[in-house]
N, C-alpha and C positions, 0 to 999 in steps of 0.2 A: 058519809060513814067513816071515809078514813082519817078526818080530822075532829070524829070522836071518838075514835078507839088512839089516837097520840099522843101522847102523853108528854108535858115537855122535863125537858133537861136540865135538873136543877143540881146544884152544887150547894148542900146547906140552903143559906137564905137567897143562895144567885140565882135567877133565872137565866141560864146559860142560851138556850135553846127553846123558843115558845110552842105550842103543839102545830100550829101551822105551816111553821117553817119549816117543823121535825116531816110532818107531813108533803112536803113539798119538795123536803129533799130525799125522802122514800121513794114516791113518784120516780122521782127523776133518776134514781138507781135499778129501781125497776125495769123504765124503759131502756135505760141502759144495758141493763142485761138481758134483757129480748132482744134489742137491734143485735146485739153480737151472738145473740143463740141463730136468730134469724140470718143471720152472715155466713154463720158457720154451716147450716144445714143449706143452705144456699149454694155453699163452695162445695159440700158433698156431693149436692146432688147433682150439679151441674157439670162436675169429674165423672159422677156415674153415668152418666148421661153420655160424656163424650166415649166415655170408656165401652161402650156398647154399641160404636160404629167404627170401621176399621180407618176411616178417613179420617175423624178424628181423634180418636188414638191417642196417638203421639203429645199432643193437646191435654189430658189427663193432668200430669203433675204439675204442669202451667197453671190451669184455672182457679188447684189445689195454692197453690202457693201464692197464687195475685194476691189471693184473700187473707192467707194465713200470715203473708210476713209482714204484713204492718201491725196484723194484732200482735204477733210475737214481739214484735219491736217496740210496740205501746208498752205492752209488760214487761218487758228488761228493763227498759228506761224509765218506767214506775219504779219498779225494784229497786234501780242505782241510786234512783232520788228518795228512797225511805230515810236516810240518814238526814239530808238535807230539813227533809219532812220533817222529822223531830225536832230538831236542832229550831226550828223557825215557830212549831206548835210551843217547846218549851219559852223560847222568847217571847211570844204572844202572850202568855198566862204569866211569864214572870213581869212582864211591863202593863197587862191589867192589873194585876195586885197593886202595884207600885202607884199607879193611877187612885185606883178606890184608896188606898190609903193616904195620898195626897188629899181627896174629897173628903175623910172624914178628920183629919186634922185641921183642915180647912173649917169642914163646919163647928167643930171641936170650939177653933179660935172665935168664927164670929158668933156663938151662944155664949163666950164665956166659961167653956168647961175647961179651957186648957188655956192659962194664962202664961206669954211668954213674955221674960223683962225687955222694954223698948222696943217691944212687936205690938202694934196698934190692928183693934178687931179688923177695922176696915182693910188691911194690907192681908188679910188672909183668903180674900177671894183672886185679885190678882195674881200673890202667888201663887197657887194652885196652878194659876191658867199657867202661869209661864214653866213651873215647874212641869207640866203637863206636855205642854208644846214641847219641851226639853227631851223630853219622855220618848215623846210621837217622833221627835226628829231623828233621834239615837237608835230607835229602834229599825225605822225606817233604812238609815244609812246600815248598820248592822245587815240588817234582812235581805239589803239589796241583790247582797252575790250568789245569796241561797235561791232566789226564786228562779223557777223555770227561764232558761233563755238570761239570764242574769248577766252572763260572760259573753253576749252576744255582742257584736260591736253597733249592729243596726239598734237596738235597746237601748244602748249607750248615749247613739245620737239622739236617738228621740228625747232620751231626759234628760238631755245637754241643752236640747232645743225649748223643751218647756219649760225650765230653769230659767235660760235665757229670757221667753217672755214674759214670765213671773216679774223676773226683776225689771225689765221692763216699765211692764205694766201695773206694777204697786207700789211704786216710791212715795207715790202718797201717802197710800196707804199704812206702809211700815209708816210714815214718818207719822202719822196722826196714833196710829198703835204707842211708838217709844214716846211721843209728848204723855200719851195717857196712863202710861206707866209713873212719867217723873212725874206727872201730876198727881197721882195716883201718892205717892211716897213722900212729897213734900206736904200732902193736907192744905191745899190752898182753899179746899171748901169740900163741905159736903155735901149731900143729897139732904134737900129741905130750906138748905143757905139761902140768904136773898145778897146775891153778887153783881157785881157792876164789870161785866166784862168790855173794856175797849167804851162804847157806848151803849153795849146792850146791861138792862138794868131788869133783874127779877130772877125769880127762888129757882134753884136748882131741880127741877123733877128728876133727873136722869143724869147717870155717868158715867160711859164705858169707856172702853180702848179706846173709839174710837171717836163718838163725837161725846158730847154733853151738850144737853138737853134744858133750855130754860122756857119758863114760864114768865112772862111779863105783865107785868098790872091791869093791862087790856086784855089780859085771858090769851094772850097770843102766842105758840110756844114757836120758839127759837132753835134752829140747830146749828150747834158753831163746832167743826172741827175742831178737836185736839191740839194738832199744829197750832191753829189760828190763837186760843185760846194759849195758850203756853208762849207765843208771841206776844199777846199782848199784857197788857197793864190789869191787875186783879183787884177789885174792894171787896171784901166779905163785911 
């Protein structure tokens, strides 16, 4: 029932918000303010309680306040972080814009509606990606001091640490990514080409960052990393 009375969140032609997630995160503020209505008449009643035996008495403004200073202290420090709050909502809407407008110049270039000199169709889906990643990283770094816990040192180390095994653990990775870029920019072939890579010989089906994709005259398809490819010797 109540993921058809939701209705989602749209912005013009954006679906910002779908009805189920609208619905999901109603839920969940819901029960959120019953567990704290429940806390609170909880902390009442269990003061009135002690307050109506002289033993414990004294106990009264103790049980009142176990319960009450961390909600107080939840919403001060909501409160102090509303600016932060903003500050990280504006950046998030200003760097999806930024985004969807990449996407439609993007597609702009490869239909042909928007012709730029010594810019070739095929180079406007990479750029995209990289101007995008560009995007994702600047905002990220930005964002980073605004999020809760941001200035904490223990934070710090963690994304020192996963940084750490990132680089690690993708050298290859980057490195087949930047061959499929240059490759990408130099036009040594395309999607459809019949290419002689190294000794593999047959048509292009597939070409991303990362690997390219052939097909060989036996029906067999081939995957040859980026690196490998960009290492060796090309016939188109």
């Amino acid at each position: 029932m109540a993921a058809q009375c939701a209705r989602p969140v749209r912005l013009e032609s954006l679906n910002l918000i779908g009805a189920r997630q609208l619905t999901g995160m109603l839920i969940a503020l819901l029960r959120l303010a019953v567990f704290v209505l429940l806390l609170l008449l909880f902390s009442f009643a269990a003061g009135f309680t002690f307050s109506r035996f002289p033993a414990t008495e004294r106990y009264t403004g103790t049980i009142i306040q176990f319960f009450l200073t961390p909600l107080v202290a939840l919403w001060r420090s909501f409160v102090a972080y509303l600016p932060n709050l903003g500050f990280l909502i504006v950046l998030f809407l200003v760097a999806w814009y930024v985004i969807k407008l990449l996407r439609l110049l993007s597609s702009g270039v490869q239909r042909g509606a928007i012709a730029l000199p010594g810019f070739y169709a095929e180079w406007a889906r990479p750029t995209s990606q990289i101007g995008i990643a560009l995007v994702v990283a600047f905002v990220l770094v930005v964002a980073f001091p605004y999020l809760p816990g941001g200035e904490s040192p223990a934070l710090k180390g963690v994304s020192i640490f996963i940084g750490v095994l990132l680089s690690l653990g993708s050298g290859s990775a980057m490195g087949n990514m930047i061959a499929g870029v240059i490759l990408t920019y130099m036009r040594a072939f395309q999607t459809g080409d019949r290419v002689k890579i190294a000794e593999t010989m047959g048509d292009v089906v597939e070409k991303t960052l990362l690997i390219t994709r052939i097909r060989t005259i036996k029906n067999a398809e081939i995957i040859i990393p980026n690196a490998m490819v960009l290492a060796s010797h090309i016939v188109n």
